[in-house]
mmCIF file of the N, C-alpha and C atoms, coordinates in Angstrom:
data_MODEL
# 
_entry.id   MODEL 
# 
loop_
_atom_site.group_PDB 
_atom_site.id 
_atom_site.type_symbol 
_atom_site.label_atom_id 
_atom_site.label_alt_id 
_atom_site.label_comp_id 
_atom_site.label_asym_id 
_atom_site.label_entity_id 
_atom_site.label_seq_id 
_atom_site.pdbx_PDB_ins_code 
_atom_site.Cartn_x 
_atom_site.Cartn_y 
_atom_site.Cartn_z 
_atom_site.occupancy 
_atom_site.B_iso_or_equiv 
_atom_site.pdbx_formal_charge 
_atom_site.auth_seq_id 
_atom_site.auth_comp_id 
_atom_site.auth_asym_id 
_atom_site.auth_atom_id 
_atom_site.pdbx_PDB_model_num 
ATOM 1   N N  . UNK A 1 1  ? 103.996 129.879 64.795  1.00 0.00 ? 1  UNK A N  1 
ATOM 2   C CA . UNK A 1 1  ? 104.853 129.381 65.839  1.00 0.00 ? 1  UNK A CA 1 
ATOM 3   C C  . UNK A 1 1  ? 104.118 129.435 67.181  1.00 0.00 ? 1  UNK A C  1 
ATOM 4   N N  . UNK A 1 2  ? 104.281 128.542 68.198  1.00 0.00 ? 2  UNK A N  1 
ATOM 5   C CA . UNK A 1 2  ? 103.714 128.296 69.221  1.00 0.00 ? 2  UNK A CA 1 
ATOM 6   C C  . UNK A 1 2  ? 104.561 129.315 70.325  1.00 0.00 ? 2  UNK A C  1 
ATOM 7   N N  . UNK A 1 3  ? 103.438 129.666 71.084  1.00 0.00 ? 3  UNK A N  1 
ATOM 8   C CA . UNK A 1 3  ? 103.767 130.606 72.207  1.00 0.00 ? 3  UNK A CA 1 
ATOM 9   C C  . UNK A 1 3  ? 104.864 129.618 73.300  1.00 0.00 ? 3  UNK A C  1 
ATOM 10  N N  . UNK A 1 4  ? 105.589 130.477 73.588  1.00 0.00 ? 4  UNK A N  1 
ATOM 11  C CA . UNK A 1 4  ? 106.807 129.555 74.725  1.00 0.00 ? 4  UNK A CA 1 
ATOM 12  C C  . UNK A 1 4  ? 105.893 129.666 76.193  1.00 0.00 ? 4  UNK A C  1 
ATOM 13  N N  . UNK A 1 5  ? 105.301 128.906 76.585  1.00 0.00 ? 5  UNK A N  1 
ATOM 14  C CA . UNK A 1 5  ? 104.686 129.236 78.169  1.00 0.00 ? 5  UNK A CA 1 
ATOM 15  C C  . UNK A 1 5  ? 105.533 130.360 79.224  1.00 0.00 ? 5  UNK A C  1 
ATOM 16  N N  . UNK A 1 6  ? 105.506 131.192 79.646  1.00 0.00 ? 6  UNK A N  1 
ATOM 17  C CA . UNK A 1 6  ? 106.351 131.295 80.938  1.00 0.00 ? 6  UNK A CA 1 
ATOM 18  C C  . UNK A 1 6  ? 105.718 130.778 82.260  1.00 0.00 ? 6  UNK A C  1 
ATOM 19  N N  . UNK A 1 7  ? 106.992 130.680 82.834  1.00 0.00 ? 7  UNK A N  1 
ATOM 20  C CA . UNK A 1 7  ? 106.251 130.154 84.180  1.00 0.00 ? 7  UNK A CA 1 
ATOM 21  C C  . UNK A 1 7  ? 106.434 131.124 85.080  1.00 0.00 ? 7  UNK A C  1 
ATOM 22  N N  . UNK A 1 8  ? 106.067 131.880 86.245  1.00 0.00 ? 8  UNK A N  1 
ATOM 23  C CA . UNK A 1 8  ? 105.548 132.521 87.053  1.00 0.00 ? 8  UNK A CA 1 
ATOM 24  C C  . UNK A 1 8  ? 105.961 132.182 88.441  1.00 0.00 ? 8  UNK A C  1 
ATOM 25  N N  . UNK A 1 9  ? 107.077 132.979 89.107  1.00 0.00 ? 9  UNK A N  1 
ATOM 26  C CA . UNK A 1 9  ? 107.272 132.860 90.371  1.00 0.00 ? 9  UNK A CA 1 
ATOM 27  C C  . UNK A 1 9  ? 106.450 132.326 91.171  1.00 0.00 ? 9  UNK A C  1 
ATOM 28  N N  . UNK A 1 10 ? 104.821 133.053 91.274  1.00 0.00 ? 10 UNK A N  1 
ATOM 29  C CA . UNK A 1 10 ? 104.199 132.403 92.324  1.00 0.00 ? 10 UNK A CA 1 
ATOM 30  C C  . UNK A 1 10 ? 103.825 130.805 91.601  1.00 0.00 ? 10 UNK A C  1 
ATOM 31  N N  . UNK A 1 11 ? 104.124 130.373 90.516  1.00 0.00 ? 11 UNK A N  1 
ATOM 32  C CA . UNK A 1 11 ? 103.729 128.958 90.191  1.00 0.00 ? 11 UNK A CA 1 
ATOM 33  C C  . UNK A 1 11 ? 104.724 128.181 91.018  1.00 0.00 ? 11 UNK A C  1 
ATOM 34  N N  . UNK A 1 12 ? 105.937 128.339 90.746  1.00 0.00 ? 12 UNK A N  1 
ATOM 35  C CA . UNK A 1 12 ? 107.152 127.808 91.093  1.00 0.00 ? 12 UNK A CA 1 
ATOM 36  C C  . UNK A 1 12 ? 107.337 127.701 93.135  1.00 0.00 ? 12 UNK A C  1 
ATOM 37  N N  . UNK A 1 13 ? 106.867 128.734 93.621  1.00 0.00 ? 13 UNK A N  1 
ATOM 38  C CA . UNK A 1 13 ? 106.798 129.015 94.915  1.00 0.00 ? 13 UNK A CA 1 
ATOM 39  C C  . UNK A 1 13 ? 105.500 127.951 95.308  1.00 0.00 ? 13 UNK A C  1 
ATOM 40  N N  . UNK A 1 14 ? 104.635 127.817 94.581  1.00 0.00 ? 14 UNK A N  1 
ATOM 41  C CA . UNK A 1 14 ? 103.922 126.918 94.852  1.00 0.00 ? 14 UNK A CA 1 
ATOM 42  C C  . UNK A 1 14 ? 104.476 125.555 95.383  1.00 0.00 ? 14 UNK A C  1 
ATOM 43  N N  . UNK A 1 15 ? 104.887 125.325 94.119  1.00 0.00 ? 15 UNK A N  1 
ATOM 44  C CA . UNK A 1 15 ? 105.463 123.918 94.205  1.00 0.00 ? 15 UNK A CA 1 
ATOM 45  C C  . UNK A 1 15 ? 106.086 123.170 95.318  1.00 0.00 ? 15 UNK A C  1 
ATOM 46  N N  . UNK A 1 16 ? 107.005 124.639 95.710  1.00 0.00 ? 16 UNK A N  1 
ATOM 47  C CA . UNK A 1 16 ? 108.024 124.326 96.480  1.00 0.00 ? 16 UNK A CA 1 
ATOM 48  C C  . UNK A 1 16 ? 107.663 124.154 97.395  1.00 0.00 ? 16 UNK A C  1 
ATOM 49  N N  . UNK A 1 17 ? 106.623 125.259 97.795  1.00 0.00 ? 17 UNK A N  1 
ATOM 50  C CA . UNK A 1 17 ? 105.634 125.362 99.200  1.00 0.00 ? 17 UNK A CA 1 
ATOM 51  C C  . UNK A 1 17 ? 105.030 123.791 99.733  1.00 0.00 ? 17 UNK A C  1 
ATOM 52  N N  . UNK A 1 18 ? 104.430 123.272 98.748  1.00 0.00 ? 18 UNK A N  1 
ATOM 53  C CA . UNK A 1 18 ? 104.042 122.092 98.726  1.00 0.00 ? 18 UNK A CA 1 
ATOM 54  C C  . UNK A 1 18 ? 105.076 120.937 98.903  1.00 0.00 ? 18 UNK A C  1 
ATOM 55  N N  . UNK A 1 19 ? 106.323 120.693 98.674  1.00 0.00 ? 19 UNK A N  1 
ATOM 56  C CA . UNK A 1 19 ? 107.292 120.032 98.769  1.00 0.00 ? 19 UNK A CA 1 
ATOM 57  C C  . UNK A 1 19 ? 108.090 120.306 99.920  1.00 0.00 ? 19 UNK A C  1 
ATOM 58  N N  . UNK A 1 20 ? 107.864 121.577 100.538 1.00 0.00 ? 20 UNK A N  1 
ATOM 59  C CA . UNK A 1 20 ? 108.864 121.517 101.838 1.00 0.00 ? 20 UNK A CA 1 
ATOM 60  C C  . UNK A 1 20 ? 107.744 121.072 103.286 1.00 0.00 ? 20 UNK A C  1 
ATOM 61  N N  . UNK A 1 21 ? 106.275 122.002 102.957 1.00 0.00 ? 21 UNK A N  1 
ATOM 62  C CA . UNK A 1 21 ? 105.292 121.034 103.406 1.00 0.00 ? 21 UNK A CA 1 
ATOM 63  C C  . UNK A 1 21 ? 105.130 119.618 103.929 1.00 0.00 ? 21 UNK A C  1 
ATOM 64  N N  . UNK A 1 22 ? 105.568 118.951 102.720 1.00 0.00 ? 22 UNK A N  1 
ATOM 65  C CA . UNK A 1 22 ? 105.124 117.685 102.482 1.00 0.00 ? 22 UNK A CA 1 
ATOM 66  C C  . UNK A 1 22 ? 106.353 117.098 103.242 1.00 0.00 ? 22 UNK A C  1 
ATOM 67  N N  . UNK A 1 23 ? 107.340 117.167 103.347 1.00 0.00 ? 23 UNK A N  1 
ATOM 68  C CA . UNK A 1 23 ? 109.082 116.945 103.604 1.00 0.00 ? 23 UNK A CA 1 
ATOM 69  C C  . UNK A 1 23 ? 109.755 117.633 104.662 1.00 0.00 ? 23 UNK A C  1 
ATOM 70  N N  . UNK A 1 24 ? 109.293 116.456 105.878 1.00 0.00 ? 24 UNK A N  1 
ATOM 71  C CA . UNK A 1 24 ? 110.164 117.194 107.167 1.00 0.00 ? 24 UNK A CA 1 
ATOM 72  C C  . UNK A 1 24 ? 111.513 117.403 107.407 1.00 0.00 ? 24 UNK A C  1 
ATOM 73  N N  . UNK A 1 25 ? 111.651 116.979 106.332 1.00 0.00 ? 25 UNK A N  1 
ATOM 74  C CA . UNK A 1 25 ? 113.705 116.944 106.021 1.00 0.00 ? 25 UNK A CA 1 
ATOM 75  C C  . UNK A 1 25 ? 113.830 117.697 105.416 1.00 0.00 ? 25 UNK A C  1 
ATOM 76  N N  . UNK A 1 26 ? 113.042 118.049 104.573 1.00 0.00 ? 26 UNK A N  1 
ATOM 77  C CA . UNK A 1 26 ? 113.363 119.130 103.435 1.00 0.00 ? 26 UNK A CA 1 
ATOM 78  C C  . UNK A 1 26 ? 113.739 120.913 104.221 1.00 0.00 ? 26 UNK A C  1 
ATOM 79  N N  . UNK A 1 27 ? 114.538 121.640 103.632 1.00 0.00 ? 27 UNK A N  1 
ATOM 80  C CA . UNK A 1 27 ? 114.905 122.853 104.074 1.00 0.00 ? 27 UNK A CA 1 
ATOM 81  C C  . UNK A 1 27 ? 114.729 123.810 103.568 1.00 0.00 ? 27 UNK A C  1 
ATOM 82  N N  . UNK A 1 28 ? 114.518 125.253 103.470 1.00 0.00 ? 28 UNK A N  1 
ATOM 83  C CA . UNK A 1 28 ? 114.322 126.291 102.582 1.00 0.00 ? 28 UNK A CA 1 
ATOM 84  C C  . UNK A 1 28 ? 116.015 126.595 101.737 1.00 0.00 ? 28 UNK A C  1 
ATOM 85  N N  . UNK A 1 29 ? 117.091 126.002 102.142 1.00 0.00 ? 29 UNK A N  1 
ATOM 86  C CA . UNK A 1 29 ? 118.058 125.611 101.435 1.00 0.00 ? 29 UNK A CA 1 
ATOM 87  C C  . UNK A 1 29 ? 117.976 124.529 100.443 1.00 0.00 ? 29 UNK A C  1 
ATOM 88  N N  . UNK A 1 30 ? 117.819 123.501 100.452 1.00 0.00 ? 30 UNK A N  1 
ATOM 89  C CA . UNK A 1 30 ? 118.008 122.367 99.652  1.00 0.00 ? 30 UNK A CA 1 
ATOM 90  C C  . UNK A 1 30 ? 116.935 122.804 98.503  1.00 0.00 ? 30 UNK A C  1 
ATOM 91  N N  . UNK A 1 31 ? 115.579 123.146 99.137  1.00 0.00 ? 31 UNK A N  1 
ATOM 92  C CA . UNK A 1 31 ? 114.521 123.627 98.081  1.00 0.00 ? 31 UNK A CA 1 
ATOM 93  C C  . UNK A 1 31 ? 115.490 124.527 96.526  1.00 0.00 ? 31 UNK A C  1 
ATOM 94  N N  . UNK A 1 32 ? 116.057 125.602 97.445  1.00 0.00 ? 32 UNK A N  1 
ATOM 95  C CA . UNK A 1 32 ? 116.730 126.494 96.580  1.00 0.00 ? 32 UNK A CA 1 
ATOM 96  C C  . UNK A 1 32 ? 117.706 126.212 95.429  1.00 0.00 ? 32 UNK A C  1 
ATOM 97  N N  . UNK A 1 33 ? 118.371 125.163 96.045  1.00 0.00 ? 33 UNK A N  1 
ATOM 98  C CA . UNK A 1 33 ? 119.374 124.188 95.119  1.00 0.00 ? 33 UNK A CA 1 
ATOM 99  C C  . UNK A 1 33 ? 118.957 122.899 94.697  1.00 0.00 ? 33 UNK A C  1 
ATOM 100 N N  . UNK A 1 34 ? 117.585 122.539 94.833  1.00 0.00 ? 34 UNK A N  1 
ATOM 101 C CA . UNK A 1 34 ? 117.258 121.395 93.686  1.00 0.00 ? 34 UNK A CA 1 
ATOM 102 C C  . UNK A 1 34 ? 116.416 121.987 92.864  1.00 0.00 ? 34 UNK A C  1 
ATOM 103 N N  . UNK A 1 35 ? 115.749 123.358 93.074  1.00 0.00 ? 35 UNK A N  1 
ATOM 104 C CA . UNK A 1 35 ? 114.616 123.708 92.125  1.00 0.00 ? 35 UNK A CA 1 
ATOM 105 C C  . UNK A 1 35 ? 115.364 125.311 91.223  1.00 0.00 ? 35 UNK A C  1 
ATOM 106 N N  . UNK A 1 36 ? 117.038 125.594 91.855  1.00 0.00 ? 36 UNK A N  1 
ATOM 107 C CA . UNK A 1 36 ? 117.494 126.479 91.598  1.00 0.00 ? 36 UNK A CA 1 
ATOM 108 C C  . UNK A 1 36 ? 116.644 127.777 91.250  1.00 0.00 ? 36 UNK A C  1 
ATOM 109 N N  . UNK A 1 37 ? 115.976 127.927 92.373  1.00 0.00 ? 37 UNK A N  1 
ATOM 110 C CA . UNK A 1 37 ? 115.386 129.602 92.740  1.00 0.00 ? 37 UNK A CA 1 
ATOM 111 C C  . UNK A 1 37 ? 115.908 130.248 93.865  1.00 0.00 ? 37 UNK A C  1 
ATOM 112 N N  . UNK A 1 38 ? 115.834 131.240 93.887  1.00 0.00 ? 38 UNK A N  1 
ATOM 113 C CA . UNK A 1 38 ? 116.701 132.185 95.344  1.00 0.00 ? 38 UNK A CA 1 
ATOM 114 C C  . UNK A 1 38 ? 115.994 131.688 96.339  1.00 0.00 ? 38 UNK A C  1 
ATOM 115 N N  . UNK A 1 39 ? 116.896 131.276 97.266  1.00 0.00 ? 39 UNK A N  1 
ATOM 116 C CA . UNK A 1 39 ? 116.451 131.375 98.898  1.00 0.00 ? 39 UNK A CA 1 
ATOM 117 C C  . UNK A 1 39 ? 115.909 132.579 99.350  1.00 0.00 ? 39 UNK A C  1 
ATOM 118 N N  . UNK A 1 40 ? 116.900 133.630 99.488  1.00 0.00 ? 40 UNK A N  1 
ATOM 119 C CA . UNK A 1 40 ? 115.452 134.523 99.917  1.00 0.00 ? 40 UNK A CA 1 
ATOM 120 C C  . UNK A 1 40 ? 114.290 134.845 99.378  1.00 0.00 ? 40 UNK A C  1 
ATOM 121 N N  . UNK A 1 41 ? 113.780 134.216 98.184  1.00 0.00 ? 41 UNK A N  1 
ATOM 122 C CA . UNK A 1 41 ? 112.486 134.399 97.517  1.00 0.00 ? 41 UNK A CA 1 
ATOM 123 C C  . UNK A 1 41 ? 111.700 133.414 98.531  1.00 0.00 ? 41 UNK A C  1 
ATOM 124 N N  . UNK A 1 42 ? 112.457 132.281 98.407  1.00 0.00 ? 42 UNK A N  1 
ATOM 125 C CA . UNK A 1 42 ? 112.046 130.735 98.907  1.00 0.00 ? 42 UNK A CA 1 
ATOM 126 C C  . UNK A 1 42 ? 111.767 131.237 100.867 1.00 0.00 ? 42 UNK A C  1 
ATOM 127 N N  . UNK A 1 43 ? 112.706 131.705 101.079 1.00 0.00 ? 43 UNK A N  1 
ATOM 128 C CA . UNK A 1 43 ? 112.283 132.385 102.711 1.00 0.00 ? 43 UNK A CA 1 
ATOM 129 C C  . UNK A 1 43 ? 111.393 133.445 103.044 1.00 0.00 ? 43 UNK A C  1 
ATOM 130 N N  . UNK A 1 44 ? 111.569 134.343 102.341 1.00 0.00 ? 44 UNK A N  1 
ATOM 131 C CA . UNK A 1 44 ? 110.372 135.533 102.135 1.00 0.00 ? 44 UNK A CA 1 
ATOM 132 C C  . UNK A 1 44 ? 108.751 134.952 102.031 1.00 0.00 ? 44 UNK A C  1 
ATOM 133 N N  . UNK A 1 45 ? 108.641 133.777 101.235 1.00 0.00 ? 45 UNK A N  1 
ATOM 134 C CA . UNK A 1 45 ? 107.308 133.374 100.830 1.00 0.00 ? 45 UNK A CA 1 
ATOM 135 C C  . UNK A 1 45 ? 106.988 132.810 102.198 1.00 0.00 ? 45 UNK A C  1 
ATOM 136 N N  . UNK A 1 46 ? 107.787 130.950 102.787 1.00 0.00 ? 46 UNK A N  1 
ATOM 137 C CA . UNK A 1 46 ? 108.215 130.612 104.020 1.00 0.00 ? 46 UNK A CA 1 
ATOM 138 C C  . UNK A 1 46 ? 107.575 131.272 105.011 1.00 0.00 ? 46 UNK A C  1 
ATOM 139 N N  . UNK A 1 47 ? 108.165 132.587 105.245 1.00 0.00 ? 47 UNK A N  1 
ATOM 140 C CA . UNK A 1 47 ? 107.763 133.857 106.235 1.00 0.00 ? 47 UNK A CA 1 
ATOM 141 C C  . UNK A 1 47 ? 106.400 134.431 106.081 1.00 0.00 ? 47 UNK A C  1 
ATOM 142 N N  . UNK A 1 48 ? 106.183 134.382 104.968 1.00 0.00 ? 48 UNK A N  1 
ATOM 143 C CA . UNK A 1 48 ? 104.732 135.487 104.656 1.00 0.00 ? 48 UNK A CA 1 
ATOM 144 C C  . UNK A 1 48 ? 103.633 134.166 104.628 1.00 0.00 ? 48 UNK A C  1 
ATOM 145 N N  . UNK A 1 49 ? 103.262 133.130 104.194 1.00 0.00 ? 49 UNK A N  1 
ATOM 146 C CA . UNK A 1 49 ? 102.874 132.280 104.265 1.00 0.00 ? 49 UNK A CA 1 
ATOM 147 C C  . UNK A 1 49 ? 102.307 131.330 105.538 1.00 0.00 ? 49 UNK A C  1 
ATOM 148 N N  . UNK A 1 50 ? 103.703 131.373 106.381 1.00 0.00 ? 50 UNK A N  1 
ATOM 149 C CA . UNK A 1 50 ? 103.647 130.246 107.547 1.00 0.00 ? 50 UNK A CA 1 
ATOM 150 C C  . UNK A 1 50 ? 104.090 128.736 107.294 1.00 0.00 ? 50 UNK A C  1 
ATOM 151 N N  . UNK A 1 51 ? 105.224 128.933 106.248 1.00 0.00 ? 51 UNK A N  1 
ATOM 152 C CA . UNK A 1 51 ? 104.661 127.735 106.038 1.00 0.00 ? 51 UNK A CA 1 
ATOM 153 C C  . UNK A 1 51 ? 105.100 126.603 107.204 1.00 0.00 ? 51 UNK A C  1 
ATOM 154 N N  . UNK A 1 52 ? 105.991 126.820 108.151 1.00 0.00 ? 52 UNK A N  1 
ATOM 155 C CA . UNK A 1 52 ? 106.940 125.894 109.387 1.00 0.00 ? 52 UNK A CA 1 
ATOM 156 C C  . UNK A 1 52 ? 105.384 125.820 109.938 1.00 0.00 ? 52 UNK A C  1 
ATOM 157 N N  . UNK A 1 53 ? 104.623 126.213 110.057 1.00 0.00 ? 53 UNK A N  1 
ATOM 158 C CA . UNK A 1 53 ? 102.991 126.121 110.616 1.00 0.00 ? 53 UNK A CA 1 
ATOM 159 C C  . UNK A 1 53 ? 102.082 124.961 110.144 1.00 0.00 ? 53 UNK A C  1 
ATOM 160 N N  . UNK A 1 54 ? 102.468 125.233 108.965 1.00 0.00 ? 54 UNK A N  1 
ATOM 161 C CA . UNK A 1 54 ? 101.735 124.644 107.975 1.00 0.00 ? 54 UNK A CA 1 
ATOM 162 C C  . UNK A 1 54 ? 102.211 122.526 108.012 1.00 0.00 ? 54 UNK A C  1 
ATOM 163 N N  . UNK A 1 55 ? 103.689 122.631 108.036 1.00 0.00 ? 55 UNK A N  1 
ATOM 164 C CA . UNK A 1 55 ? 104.025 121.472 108.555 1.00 0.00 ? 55 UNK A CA 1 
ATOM 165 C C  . UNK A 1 55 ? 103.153 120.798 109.172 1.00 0.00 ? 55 UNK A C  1 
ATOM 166 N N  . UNK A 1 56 ? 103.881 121.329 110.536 1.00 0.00 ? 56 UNK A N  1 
ATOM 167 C CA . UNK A 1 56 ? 103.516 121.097 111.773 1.00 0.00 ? 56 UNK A CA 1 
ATOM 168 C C  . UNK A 1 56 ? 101.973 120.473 111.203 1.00 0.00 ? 56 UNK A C  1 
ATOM 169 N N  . UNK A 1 57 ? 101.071 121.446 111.130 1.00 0.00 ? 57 UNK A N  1 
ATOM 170 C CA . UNK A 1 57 ? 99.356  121.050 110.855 1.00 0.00 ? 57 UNK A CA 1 
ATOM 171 C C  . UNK A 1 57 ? 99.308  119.709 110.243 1.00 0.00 ? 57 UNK A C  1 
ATOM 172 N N  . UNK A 1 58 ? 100.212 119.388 109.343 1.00 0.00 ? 58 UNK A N  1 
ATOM 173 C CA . UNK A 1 58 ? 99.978  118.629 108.278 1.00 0.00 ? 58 UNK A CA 1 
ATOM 174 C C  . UNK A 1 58 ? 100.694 117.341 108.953 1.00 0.00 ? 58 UNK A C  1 
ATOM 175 N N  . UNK A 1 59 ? 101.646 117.209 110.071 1.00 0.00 ? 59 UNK A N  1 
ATOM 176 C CA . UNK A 1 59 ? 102.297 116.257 110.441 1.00 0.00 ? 59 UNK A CA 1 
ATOM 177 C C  . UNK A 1 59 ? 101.223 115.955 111.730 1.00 0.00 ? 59 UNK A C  1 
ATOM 178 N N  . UNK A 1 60 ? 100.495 116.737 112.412 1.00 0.00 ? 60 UNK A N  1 
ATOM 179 C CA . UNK A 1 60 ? 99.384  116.490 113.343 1.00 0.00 ? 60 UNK A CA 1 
ATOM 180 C C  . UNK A 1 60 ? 98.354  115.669 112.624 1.00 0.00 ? 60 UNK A C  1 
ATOM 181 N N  . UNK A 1 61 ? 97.957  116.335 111.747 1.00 0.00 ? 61 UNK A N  1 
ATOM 182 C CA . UNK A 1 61 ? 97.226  115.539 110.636 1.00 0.00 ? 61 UNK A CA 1 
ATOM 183 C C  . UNK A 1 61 ? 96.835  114.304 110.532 1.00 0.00 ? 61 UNK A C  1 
ATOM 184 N N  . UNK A 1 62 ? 98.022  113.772 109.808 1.00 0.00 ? 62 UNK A N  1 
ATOM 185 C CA . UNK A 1 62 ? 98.866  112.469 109.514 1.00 0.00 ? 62 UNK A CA 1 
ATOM 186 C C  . UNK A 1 62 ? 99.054  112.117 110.568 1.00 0.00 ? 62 UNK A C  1 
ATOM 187 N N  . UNK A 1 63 ? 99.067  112.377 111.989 1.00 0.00 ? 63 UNK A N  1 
ATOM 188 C CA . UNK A 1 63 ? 99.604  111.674 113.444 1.00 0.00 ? 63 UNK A CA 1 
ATOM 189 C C  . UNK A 1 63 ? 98.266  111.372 113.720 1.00 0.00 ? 63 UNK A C  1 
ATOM 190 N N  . UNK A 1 64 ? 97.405  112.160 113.656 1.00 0.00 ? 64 UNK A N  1 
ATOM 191 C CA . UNK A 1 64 ? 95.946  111.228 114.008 1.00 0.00 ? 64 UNK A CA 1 
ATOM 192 C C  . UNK A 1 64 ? 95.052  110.804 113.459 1.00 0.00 ? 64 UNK A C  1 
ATOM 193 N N  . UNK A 1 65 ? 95.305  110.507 111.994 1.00 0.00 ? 65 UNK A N  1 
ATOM 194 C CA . UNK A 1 65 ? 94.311  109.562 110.977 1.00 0.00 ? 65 UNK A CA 1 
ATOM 195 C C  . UNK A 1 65 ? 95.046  108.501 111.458 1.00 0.00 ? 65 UNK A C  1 
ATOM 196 N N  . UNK A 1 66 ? 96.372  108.143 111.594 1.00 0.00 ? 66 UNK A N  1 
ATOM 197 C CA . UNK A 1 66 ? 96.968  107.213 111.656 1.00 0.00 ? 66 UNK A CA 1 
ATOM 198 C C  . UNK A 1 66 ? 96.501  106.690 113.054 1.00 0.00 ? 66 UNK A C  1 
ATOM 199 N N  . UNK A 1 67 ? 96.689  107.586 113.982 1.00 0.00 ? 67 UNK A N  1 
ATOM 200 C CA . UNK A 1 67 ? 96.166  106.964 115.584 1.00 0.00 ? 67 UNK A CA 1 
ATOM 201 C C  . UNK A 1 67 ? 94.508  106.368 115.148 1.00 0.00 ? 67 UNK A C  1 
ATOM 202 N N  . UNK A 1 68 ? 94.097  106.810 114.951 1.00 0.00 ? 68 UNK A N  1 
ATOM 203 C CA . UNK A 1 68 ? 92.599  106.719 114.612 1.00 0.00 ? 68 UNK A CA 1 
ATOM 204 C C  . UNK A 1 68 ? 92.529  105.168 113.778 1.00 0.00 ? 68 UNK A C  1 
ATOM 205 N N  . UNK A 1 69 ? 93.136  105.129 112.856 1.00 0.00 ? 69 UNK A N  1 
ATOM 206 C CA . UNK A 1 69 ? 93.358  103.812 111.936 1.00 0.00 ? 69 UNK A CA 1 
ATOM 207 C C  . UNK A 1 69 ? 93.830  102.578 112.931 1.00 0.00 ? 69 UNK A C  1 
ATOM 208 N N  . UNK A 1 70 ? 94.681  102.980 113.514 1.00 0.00 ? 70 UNK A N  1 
ATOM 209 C CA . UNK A 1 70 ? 95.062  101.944 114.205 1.00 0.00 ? 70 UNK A CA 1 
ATOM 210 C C  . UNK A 1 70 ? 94.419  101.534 115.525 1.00 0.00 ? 70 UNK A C  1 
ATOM 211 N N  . UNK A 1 71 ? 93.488  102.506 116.060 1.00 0.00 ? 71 UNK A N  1 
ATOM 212 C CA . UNK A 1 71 ? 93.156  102.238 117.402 1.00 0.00 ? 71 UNK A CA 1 
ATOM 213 C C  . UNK A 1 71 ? 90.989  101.311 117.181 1.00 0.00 ? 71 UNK A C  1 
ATOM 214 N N  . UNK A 1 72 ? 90.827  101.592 115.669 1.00 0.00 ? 72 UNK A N  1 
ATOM 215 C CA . UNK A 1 72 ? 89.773  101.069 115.015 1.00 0.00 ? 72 UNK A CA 1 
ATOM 216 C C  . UNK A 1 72 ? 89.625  99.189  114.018 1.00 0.00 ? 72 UNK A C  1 
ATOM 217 N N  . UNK A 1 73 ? 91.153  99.207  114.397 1.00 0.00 ? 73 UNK A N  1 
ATOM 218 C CA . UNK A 1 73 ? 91.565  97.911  114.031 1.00 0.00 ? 73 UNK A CA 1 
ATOM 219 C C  . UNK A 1 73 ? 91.519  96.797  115.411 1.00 0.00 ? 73 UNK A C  1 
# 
């Protein structure tokens, strides 16, 4: 019989990390109730991480490849 995988909090925190990241709409609530894991797991990581930082970086990012793209056209 085949082993059942488990999956691993920090896998799952990953994910999410990456999806609230990625998703300026997205909330450390909604995360909690579409991927049904605890919010305070989901805020604790959030907190220890940076991830409202991490945004931000990633929406600066994306604000000036795009300036850059367009000002080379």
């Amino acid at each position: 019989m085949a082993k059942k995988k488990e999956i691993r909090d920090e896998d799952i925190l990953s994910l999410i990390k990456t999806e609230y990241v990625s998703d300026p709409k997205m909330s450390y609530r909604k995360l909690a109730d579409n991927d049904n894991f605890p919010l305070k797991k989901i805020a604790a990581a959030g907190k220890e991480e940076n991830w409202k930082q991490k945004r931000v970086q990633l929406g600066d990012k994306i604000f000036k490849k795009t300036m850059n793209r367009i000002s080379t056209k």
